[in-house]
GULONU-795973 format. One record per residue (C-alpha): x, y, z; residue in three letters. Coordinates in steps of 0.02 Angstrom, whole numbers, padded with zeros to 5 digits, always signed. Layout:
BEGIN
XYZALA ...
END
This chain:
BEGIN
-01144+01123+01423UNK -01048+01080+01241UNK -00997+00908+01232UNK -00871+00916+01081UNK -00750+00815+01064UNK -00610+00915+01017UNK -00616+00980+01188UNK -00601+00853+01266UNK -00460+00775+01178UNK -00377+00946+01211UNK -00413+00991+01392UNK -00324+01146+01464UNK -00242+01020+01578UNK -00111+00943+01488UNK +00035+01058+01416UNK +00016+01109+01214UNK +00224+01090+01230UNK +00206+00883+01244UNK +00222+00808+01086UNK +00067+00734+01007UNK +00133+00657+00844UNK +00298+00589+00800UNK +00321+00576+00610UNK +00431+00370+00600UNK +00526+00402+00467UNK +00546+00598+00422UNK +00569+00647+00624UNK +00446+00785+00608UNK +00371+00801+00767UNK +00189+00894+00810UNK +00164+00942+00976UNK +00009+00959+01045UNK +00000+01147+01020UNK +00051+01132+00851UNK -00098+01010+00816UNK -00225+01113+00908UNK -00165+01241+00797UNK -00179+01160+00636UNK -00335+01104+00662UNK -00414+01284+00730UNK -00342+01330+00554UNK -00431+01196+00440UNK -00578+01251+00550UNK -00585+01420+00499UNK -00557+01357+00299UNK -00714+01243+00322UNK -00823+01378+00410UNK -00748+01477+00274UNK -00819+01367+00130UNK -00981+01371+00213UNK -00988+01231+00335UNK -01106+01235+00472UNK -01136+01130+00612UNK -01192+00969+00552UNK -01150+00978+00365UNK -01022+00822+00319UNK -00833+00834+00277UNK -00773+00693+00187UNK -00614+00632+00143UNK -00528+00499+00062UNK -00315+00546+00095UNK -00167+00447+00152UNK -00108+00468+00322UNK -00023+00602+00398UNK -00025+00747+00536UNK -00129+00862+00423UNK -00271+00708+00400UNK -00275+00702+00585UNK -00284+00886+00589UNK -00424+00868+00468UNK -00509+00764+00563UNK -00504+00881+00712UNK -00562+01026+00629UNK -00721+00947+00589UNK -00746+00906+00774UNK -00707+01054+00824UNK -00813+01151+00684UNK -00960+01044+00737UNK -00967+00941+00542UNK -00980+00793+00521UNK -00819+00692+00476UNK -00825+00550+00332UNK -00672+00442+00312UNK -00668+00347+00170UNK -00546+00205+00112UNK -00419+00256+00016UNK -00433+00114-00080UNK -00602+00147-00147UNK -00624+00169-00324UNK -00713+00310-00406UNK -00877+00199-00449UNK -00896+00156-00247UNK -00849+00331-00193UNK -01009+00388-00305UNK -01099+00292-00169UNK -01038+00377-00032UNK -01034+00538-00113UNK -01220+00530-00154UNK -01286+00466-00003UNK -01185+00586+00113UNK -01199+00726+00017UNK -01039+00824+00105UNK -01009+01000+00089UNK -00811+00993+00069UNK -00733+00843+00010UNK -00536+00826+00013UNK -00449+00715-00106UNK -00274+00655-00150UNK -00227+00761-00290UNK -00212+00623-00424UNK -00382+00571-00375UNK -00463+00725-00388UNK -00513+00731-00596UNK -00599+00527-00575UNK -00702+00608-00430UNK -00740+00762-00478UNK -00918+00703-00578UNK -00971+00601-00422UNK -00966+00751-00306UNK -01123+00847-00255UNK -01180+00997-00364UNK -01080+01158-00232UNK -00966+01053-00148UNK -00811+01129-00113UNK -00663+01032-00157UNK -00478+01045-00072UNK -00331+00926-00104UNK -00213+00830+00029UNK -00054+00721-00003UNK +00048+00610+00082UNK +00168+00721+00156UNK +00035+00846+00191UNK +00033+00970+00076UNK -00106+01029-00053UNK -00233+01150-00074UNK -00318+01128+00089UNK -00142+01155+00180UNK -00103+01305+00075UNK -00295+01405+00137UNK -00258+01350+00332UNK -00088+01434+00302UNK -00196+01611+00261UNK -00323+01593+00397UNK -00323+01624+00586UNK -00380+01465+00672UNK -00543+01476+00755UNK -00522+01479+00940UNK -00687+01437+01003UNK -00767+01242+00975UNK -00935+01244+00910UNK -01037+01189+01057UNK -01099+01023+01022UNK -01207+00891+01141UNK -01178+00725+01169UNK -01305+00657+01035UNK -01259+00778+00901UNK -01167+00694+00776UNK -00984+00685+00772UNK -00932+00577+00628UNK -01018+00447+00499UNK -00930+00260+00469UNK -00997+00167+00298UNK -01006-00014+00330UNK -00923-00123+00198UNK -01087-00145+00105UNK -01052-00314+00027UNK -01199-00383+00037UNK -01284-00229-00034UNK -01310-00019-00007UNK -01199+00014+00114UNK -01253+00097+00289UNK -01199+00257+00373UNK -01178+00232+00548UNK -01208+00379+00632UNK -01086+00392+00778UNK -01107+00536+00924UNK -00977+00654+01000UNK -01045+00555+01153UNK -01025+00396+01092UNK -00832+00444+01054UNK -00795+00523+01213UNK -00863+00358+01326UNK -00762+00264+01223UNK -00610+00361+01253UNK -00631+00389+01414UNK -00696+00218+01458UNK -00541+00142+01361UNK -00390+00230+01459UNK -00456+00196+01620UNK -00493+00015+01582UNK -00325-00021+01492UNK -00235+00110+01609UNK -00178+00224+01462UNK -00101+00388+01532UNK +00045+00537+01484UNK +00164+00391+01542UNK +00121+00277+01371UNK +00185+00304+01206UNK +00082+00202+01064UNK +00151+00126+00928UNK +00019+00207+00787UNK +00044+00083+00620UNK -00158+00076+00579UNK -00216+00171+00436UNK -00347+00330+00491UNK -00505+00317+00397UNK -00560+00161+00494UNK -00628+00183+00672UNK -00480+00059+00756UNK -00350+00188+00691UNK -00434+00353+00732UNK -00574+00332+00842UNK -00489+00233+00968UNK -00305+00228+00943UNK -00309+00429+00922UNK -00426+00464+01032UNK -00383+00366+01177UNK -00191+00436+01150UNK -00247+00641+01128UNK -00380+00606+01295UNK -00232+00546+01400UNK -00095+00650+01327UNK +00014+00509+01273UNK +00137+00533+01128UNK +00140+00428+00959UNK +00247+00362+00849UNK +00136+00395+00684UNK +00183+00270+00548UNK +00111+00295+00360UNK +00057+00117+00367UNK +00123-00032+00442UNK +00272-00108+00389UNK +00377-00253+00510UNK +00553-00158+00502UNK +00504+00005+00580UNK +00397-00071+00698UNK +00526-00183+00747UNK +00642-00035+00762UNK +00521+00087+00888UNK +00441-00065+00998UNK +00593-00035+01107UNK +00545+00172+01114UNK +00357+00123+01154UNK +00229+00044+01278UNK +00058+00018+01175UNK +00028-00073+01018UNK -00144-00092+00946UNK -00168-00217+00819UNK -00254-00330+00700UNK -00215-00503+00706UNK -00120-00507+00518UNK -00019-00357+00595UNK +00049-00496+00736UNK +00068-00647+00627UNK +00170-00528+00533UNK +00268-00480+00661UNK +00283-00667+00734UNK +00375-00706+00556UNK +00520-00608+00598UNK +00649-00664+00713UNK +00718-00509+00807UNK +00524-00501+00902UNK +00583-00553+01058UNK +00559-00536+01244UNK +00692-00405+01257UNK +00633-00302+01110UNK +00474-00296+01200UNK +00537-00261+01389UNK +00466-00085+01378UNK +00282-00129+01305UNK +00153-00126+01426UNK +00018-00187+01340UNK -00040-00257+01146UNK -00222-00261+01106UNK -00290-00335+00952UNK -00468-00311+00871UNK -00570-00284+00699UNK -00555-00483+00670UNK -00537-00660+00777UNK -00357-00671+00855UNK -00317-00885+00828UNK -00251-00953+00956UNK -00103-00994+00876UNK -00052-00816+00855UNK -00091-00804+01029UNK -00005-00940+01106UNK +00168-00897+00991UNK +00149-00707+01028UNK +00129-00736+01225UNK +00271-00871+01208UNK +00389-00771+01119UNK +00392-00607+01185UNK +00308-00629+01368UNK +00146-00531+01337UNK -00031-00608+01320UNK -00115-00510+01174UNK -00275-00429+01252UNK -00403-00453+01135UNK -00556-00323+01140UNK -00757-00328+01036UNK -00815-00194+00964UNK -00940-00147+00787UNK -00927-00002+00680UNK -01107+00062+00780UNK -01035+00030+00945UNK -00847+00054+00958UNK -00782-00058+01120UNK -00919-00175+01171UNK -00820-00292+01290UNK -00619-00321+01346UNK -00510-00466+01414UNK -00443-00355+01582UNK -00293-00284+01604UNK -00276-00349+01758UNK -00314-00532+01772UNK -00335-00688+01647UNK -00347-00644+01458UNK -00420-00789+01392UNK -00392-00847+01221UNK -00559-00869+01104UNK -00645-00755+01228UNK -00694-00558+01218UNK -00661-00520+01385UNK -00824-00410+01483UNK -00948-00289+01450UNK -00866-00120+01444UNK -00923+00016+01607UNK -01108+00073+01570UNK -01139-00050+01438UNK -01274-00181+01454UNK -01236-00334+01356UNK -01360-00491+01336UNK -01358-00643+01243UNK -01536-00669+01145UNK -01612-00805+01059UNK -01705-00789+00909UNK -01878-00771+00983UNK -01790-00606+01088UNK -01788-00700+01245UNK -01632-00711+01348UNK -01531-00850+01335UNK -01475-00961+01502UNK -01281-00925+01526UNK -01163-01040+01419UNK -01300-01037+01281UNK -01276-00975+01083UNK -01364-00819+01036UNK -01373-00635+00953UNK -01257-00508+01061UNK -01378-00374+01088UNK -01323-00217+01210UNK -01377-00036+01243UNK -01278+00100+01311UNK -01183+00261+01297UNK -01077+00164+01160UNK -01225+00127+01030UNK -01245+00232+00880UNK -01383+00359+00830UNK -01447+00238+00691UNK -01419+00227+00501UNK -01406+00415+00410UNK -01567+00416+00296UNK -01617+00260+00322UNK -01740+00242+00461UNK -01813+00051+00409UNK -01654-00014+00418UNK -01621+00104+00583UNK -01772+00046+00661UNK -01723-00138+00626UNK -01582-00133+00690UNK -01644-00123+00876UNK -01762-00223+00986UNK -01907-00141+01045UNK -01813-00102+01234UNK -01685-00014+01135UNK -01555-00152+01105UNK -01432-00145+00968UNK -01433-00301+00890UNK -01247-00336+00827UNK -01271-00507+00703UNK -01145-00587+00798UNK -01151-00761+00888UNK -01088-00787+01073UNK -01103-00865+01214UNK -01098-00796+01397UNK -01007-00857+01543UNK -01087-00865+01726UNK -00955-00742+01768UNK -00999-00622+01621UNK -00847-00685+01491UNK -00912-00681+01314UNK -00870-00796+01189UNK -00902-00747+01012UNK -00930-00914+00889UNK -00963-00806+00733UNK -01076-00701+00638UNK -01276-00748+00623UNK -01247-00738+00436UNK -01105-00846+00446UNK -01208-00975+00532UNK -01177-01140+00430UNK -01325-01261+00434UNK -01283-01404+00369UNK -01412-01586+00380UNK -01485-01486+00498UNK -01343-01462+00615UNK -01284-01281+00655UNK -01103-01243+00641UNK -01010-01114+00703UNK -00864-01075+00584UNK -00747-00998+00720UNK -00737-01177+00795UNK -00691-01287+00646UNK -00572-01112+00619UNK -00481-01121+00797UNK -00466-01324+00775UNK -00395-01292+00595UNK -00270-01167+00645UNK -00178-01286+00768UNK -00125-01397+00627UNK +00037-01385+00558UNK +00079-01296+00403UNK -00096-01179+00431UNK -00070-00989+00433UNK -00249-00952+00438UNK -00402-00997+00364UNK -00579-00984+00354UNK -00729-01086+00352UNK -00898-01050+00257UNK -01050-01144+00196UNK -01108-01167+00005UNK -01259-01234-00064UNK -01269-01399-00047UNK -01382-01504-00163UNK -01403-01646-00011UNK -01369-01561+00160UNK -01433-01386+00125UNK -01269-01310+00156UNK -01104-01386+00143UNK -00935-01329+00251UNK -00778-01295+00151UNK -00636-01231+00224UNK -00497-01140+00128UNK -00324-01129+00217UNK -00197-01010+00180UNK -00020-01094+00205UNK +00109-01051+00311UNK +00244-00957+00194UNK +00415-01039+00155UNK +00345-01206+00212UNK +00269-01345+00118UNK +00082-01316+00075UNK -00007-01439+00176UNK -00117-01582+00108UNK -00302-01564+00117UNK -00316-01742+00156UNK -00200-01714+00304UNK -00288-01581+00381UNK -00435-01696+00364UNK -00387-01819+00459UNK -00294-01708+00586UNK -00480-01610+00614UNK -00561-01791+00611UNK -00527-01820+00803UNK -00534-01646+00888UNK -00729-01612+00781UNK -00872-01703+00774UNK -00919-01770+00593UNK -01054-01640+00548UNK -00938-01503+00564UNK -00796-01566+00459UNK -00758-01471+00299UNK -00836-01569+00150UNK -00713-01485+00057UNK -00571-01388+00083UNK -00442-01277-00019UNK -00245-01225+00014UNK -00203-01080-00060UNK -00054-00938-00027UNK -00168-00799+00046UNK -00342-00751+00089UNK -00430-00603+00017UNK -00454-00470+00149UNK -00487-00282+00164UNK -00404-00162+00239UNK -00379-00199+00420UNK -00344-00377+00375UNK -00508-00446+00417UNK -00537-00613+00288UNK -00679-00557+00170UNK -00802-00710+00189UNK -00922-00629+00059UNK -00804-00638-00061UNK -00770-00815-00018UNK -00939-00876-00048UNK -00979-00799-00221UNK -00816-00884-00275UNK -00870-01055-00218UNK -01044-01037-00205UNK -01057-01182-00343UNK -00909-01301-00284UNK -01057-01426-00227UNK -01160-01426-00395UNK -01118-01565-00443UNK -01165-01663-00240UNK -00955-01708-00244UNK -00897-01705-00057UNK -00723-01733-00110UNK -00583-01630-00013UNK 
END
């Protein structure tokens, strides 16, 4: 029996007359019919331009109904979708042109004469805007949509996700139609999503937060969204009221936090706010559940395993914890030898399931690698486990700061930072050291419109709730962070910039 996707995003249960999309800010609306529709069109153009099951579509647009459309049509053609950042340049868009090797490729329209000598010798090229229009818009107008799905099974490939490849080549993760259906299905009935909801879309669509669950979990249940172009605090702020699920990342909250009309009563309606792709502080926590009555559920996942674990909907959401293993997923905590550790112990988060990836596309080292030899994915992140099952993530293994021979965990000396006054966020990394191996620094970003706090304050404010090994040797207040697009703090980036701030064996702050 087929196992796409589309069809199961677009069972014959639920009416094409309810609205799918809701266009905040031009009013168009796109009901589900209309997006069925669409989609069977843009279907026919690929199979049209020579797209068979399994060939890659990629695509590098803004957001908007036809992108989701788009997206569809390659599900439901059986190809293999490839989102790419819009804010890529042309030099690291060669990268993922060359190693994917799609058969279609649509482009903004402005973009289209940089990229044109980094696309594969054939490949058929169609252009998208903003509002929707463009070539590839203008050739589903003049086809029929294909009505049937191109049967597909549960390990035949449904999409591929680059990782941010900062620390080298970067690596297609091969994700299933299976692996997106479990966690669509998995999702609504853990969080309770159903017709009743209506989600407040403001994340952008060619990461896996915005499309693969957001979308997804909204089109399986039949639940109607508002469909922002990007997020922005007024129009949120005006359509919280008109909705009942928010999903998030945490510079999306302290964003919202800075404005004064997020209150309870703006928020009577919501249901539920989930926040994921980076740590949630517990100060944003803390103010966010104080201010407008909801506790932010906080959820794990990796680009090669969607939703690993979730704080429940029902029951405690604990702050600085990643809630439990999802349904049919087997999560352990193993040292570095690959035994198991005793509960409350650090290790590597390692899990198998109907979640994990198909490996790395062309790269079968790197795929092999990646798993234990029982078949566990091994994620590169740091946690602990409670004797209940609540996991605890303390960082990433290659965050791991060793310092005298000490390990520190940089989400602790983070969460003790962030409680200090005058500290929007921050991170913590380790440097070369010429004495200790590595050395912690710390760079804050301040809270805006306030005074920027004194390093030598948040010194000696750290100095009683850490104990000495882990205090920053060194730390920096600046006005922002870098991060990428779905706000997560870029710790790569970090290091190269400091990576010689001990040189010269100062430990001054």
């Amino acid at each position: 029996m087929s196992a796409n996707l589309h069809d199961v995003l677009f069972p014959a249960s639920l009416p094409g007359t309810a609205t799918a999309l809701t266009l905040a800010g031009t009013g168009g609306v796109w009901s589900r019919a209309r997006l069925a529709d669409t989609a069977g069109r843009i279907a026919a153009v690929l199979r049209a331009a020579g797209v068979v099951p399994g060939d890659r579509v990629a695509a590098q647009v803004e957001k908007s109904g036809e992108a989701v459309a788009l997206y569809l049509a390659c599900l439901k053609a059986g190809a293999v979708y490839l989102p790419l950042n819009t804010a890529y340049t042309p030099h690291e868009m060669a990268a993922f042109l060359g190693d994917a090797e799609p058969t279609v490729f649509v482009g903004q329209p402005q973009a289209m004469a940089a990229l044109a000598p980094h696309l594969p010798e054939g490949c058929t090229r169609f252009t998208l805007d903003a509002a929707g229009g463009g070539s590839l818009s203008d050739a589903a107008d003049a086809h029929f949509p294909l009505v049937e799905s191109m049967p597909r099974g549960r390990d035949d490939l449904a999409a591929i996700l680059y990782t941010s490849g900062t620390t080298g080549r970067a690596k297609g993760a091969m994700i299933t139609h299976g692996n997106l259906i479990h966690a669509a299905e998995a999702l609504n009935a853990l969080w309770g999503i159903t017709g009743d909801d209506v989600l407040l879309h403001a994340l952008p669509v060619f990461h896996a937060h915005g499309l693969f669950i957001a979308i997804n979990c909204a089109l399986r249940a039949g639940a109607p969204i508002w469909f922002l172009p990007k997020f922005a605090v007024d129009p949120v702020i005006d359509l919280l009221p008109r909705s009942t699920l928010f999903m998030g990342v945490p510079t999306l909250y302290t964003r919202l936090l800075g404005d004064p009309r997020l209150t309870r009563d703006l928020c009577g309606r919501m249901r539920l706010f989930t926040s994921g792709s980076a740590p949630l502080s517990g100060t944003t926590f803390d103010a966010f559940r104080d201010r407008t009555g909801h506790a932010i559920l906080e959820r794990y996942g990796t680009t090669e395993t969607a939703i690993i674990s979730s704080n429940p909907l029902i029951g405690d959401r604990i702050q600085g914890t990643v809630g439990y293993a999802m349904p049919d997923v087997e999560v352990r905590i193993f040292g570095e030898a690959g035994e198991e550790m005793p509960r409350g112990d650090v290790g590597e988060v390692v899990l198998r399931g109907p979640n994990v990836f198909a490996g790395y596309w062309r790269m079968p080292e790197e795929s092999t690698a990646a798993f234990t030899p029982d078949g566990f994915f091994r994620t590169g992140d740091l946690a602990r486990m409670g004797e209940d099952g609540r996991i605890t993530i303390v960082g990433r293994a290659k965050d791991l700061i060793i310092s005298g021979g000490y390990n520190v965990y940089p989400r602790e000396v983070e969460a003790a930072l962030a409680r200090l006054d005058g500290v929007e966020d921050c991170a913590v990394i380790g440097v070369p050291h010429p004495d200790f191996g590595e050395g912690v620094i710390a760079i804050v970003e301040r809270k805006p419109g306030l005074p920027a706090p004194e390093p030598a304050a948040l010194l000696s404010g750290l100095s009683g709730a850490l104990a000495r090994y882990k205090l920053p040797k060194h730390l920096i207040v600046q006005d922002a962070l870098p991060r990428n697009a779905m706000g997560k703090v870029q710790k790569t980036e970090l290091r190269r910039i400091h990576a010689g701030i001990f040189q010269d064996g100062s430990d001054a702050a």
